[in-house]
Residue, then its C-alpha position, 0 to 999 in steps of 0.5 A: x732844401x736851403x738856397x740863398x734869395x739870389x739862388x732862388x732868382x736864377x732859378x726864377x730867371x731860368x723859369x721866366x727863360x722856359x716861358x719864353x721858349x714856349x710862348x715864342x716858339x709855341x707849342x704844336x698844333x694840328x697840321x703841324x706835320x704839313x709845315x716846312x722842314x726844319x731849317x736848324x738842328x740843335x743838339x742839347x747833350x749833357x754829361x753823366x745826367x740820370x734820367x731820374x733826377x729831371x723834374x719832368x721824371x719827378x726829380x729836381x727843379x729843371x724848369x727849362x727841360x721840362x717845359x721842353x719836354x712839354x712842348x715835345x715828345x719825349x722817350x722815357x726808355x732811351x737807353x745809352x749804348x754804353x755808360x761812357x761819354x766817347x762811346x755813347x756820343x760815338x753813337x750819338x753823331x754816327x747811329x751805330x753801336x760802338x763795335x760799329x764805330x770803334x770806340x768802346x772805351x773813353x778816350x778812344x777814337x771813331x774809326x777812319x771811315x765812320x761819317x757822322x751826322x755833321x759831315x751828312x749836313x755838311x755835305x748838304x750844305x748845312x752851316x756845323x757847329x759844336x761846343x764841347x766841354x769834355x776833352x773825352x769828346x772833341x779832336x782826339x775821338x773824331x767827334x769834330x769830323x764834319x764841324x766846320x767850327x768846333x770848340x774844345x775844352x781846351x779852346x775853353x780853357x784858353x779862352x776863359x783862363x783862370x777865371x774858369x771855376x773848375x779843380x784845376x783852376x784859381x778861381x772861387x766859386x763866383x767865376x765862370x761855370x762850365x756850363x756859363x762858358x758853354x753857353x757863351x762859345x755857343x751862342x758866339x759861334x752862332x753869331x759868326x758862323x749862322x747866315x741864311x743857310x740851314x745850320x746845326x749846333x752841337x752842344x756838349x754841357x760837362x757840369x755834372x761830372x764829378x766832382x760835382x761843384x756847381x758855382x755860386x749862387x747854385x751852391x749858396x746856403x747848400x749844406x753839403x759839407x760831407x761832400x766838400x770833405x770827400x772832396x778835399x781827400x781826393x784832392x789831397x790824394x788821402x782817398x783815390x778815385x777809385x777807392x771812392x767810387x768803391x766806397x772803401x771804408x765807406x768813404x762814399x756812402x758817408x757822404x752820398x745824400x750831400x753829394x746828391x745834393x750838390x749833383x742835382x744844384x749842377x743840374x739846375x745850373x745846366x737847366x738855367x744855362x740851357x735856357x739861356x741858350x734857348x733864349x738867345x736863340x730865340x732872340x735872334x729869331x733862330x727857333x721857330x724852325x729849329x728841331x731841338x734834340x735834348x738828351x745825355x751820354x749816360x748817367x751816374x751811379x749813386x750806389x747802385x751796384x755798389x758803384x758811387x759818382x761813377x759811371x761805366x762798370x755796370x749795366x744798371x739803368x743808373x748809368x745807361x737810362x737818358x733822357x731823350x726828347x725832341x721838339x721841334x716843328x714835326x714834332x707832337x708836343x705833350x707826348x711820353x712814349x715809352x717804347x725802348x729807344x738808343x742814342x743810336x736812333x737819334x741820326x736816322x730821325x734827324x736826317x728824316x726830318x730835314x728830308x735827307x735819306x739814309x741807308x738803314x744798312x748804313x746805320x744800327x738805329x731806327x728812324x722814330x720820324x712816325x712816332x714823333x708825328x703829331x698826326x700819329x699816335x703810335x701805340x708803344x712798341x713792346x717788342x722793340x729790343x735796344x742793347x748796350x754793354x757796360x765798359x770796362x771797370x778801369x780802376x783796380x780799387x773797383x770790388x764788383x767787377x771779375x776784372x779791372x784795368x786798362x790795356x796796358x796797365x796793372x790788370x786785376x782779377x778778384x774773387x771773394x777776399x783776395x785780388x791777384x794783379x798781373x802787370x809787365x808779366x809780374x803777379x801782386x796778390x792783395x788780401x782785400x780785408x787787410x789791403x782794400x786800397x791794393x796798396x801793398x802787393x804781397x807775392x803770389x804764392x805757387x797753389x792752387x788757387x794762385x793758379x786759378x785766378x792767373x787762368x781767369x786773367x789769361x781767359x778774360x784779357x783787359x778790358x774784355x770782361x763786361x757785362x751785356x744787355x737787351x731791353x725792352x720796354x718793360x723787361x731787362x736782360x743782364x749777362x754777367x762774365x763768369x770766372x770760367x767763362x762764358x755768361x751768366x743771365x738775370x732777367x728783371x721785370x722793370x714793371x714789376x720788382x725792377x733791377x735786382x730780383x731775377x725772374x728768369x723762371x717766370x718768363x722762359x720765353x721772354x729769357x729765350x728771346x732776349x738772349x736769343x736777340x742779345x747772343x747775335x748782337x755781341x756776335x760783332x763785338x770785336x776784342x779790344x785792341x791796344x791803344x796808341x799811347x797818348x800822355x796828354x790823353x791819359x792825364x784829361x782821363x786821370x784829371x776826369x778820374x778814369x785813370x788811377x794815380x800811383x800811391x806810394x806802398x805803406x812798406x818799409 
């Protein structure tokens, strides 16, 4: 891959700020398990980052997050609990599953009296923190609750104005990126708000959400003109999000290997970005006892499952699997445990190792404390079991899923070449082979198989049709809705053919296990509820293409 000479400094310069890192604030040694409890916590979470395009899981340069990594103990089988940012972070800050907490879909809030990792600090006296890009997660979702300074998208969007460099914005390519302005407010905030007490500092990077345009010079003699062209579309609205993210026409995977490369050019600017967090840290003296989490609220879909530059429809590894490490001074460094971990076990393990008790009926995650131990060697936990549910496929172009649609809005059923849509208690049929975009409705004709998708629609209400999952380390259960109800199972074998080829028939007693296991999770998952409407909400969820914009009809 081609990048400019200015390019390939940065990238020195975020190497040389790894180096840093790991000199000044060392690796750990033997006894290092006797040492005092950490005095801060710092979250490091980044939006829609695959575990797969990390360079310590063999993808791209992220010399910062690798030396990370080397320097701790990483989990290479943490699974977020949804693949939807205010969910999975829900989970993050509460160590509960979404049916626990309240949220499970974007946008929608922590129930009242969920308490969060930050108002567990702060009543133990801890100084709160948190910067947060997504205007998915802040005030709105309860993700602010215990922080006693919390930077918003919209507080950036003020304080940045038109020099930001994002779609909505004036500015060209050289200025400010998200995650320059992210790394600022944080590194602003721990100068006006860090004194002698222990403190912690969430920080929420958005870079590699679509569409994926990192700024100059990380995008400099990149050769990506597919993608920039499929940009222009979207923004010209000749394409819409969702006929994107279902590659009608083959929009998408025309342009999937320029989009990829502009994905991973957003992951090594947020690697550079997170080392200069780091750094200034470290210049301030503020890393030596600081336990560092680094993780992501989900991943991103480049095609599997049919799905591109999107997240949330499935429950294939694409969206679920993350990235979690920890470092810190409790922590063994230059450990890879592969045992199945969530999100929801990152509350419990950090409340452990500052010495605070939690209630395991209080929480749905474990406490990983021993297998973070630099005097343990824990061998992987084969049997450990971590569930998680795709979330609703929202937009109506979407061709894999049986249903699609938000409450409140047009809800569609497909079957093989025909999608019936019921919005306001009006039915719209589309022929798919003539119609993909469901542009023009024609009217629902009184037969029988008319009469067959309305029943489908009332048996599976918006937003109710998901798909369930159970993981172990090496096998994984899907439960797909089936059109007369009920689920259908796949059971792949991760060390073996991986996500796509069922081997039910060859593990019966792990099927048995698994659903078992799987059936008394979902028990507590409640329906979804309507929502109160929110118009600022819903146009942060159109701009982040989560919600559909009306087109026109083609008919006179």
């Amino acid at each position: 891959m081609n990048r400019s000479r200015t390019a390939w400094l940065w990238t020195r310069r975020a190497l040389a700020s790894s180096l840093l890192i790991l000199v000044g604030f060392g690796c750990n040694g033997p006894g290092s398990e006797e040492t005092a409890e950490p005095t801060g916590i710092l979250i490091l979470s980044v939006d829609t980052l695959r575990y797969d395009v990390l360079g310590f899981a063999g993808g791209t340069e992220t010399p910062v997050l690798d030396g990370l990594a080397a320097a701790g103990t990483s989990f290479s089988h943490a699974m977020a609990p949804m693949p939807r940012t205010t969910p999975a972070l829900g989970s993050l800050l509460t160590g509960l599953w979404p049916q626990n907490h309240g949220s499970r879909e974007v946008g929608d809030p922590l129930v009242a009296h969920v308490e969060t990792l930050a108002q567990r600090l702060q009543a133990a006296g801890w100084t709160t923190m948190a910067v947060s890009v997504n205007d998915s997660a802040g005030p709105k979702q309860g993700l602010d609750r215990g922080f006693e300074r919390f930077v918003s998208y919209r507080d950036l969007l003020t304080r940045v104005g038109d020099d930001l460099y994002h779609e909505k914005s004036p500015s060209g390519p050289r200025g400010t990126g998200w995650a320059t302005a992210t790394t600022d407010a944080a590194l602003r905030l721990v100068d006006e708000s860090v004194a002698d007490q222990p403190w912690f500092l969430w920080t929420f990077y958005f870079d590699p959400h679509f569409v994926y345009r990192p700024p100059a010079p990380w995008q400099d003699d990149l050769e990506a003109q597919g993608c920039w062209e499929l940009y222009a579309s979207y923004a010209e609205r000749t394409h819409r999000g969702g006929e994107i993210f279902a590659d009608i026409g083959g929009v998408a995977s025309a342009a999937l290997e320029d989009c990829w490369k502009l994905y991973e050019a957003e992951v090594r600017y947020t690697d550079h970005e997170i080392g200069r967090l780091l750094a200034g840290l470290e210049t301030r003296g503020l890393l030596e006892d600081t336990l560092i989490v680094f993780t992501a609220d989900h991943g991103e879909n480049f095609g599997e499952a049919g799905l591109f530059f999107e997240h949330g429809d499935n429950g294939h590894d694409a969206g679920l699997r993350v990235p979690l490490v920890f470092k810190g001074p409790r922590v063994a460094a230059g450990r890879v445990d592969p045992t199945a971990v969530s999100l929801v076990d990152v509350l419990p393990t950090l409340l452990g190792q500052v010495g605070l008790t939690t209630d395991s009926a209080a929480v749905d995650g474990e406490d990983l404390g021993l297998r973070l131990a630099p005097s343990a060697s824990l061998p992987p936990d084969a049997s450990r079991i971590v569930f998680a549910e795709s979330a609703s496929a929202l937009l109506n172009e979407a061709r894999e899923p049986l249903i699609t649609g938000r409450l409140g809005s047009r809800v569609c059923v497909n079957s093989e070449t025909t999608t019936l849509c019921r919005q306001h208690g009006e039915l719209e049929l589309f022929d798919r082979t003539l119609d993909p975009g469901l542009v023009d409705p024609q009217p629902a004709p009184a037969t029988v198989a008319t009469e067959s998708l309305v029943a489908i629609l009332d048996r599976w209400p918006a937003e109710s049709a998901r798909e369930r999952v159970a993981r172990t380390t090496r096998f994984k259960l899907i439960q797909f809705p089936r059109p007369e109800g009920g689920y259908r199972s796949e059971l792949y074998d991760l060390a073996g053919a991986g996500e796509g080829k069922d081997v039910s028939a060859e593990h019966p007693t792990v099927l048995e296990g698994l659903t078992a296991a799987l059936e008394d999770w979902a028990a507590g998952i409640p329906r979804q509820v309507e929502r109160e409407p929110d118009a600022e909400l819903e146009e942060s969820l159109r701009n982040l293409g989560y919600v559909g914009r009306e087109r026109q009809s083609n008919r006179n």
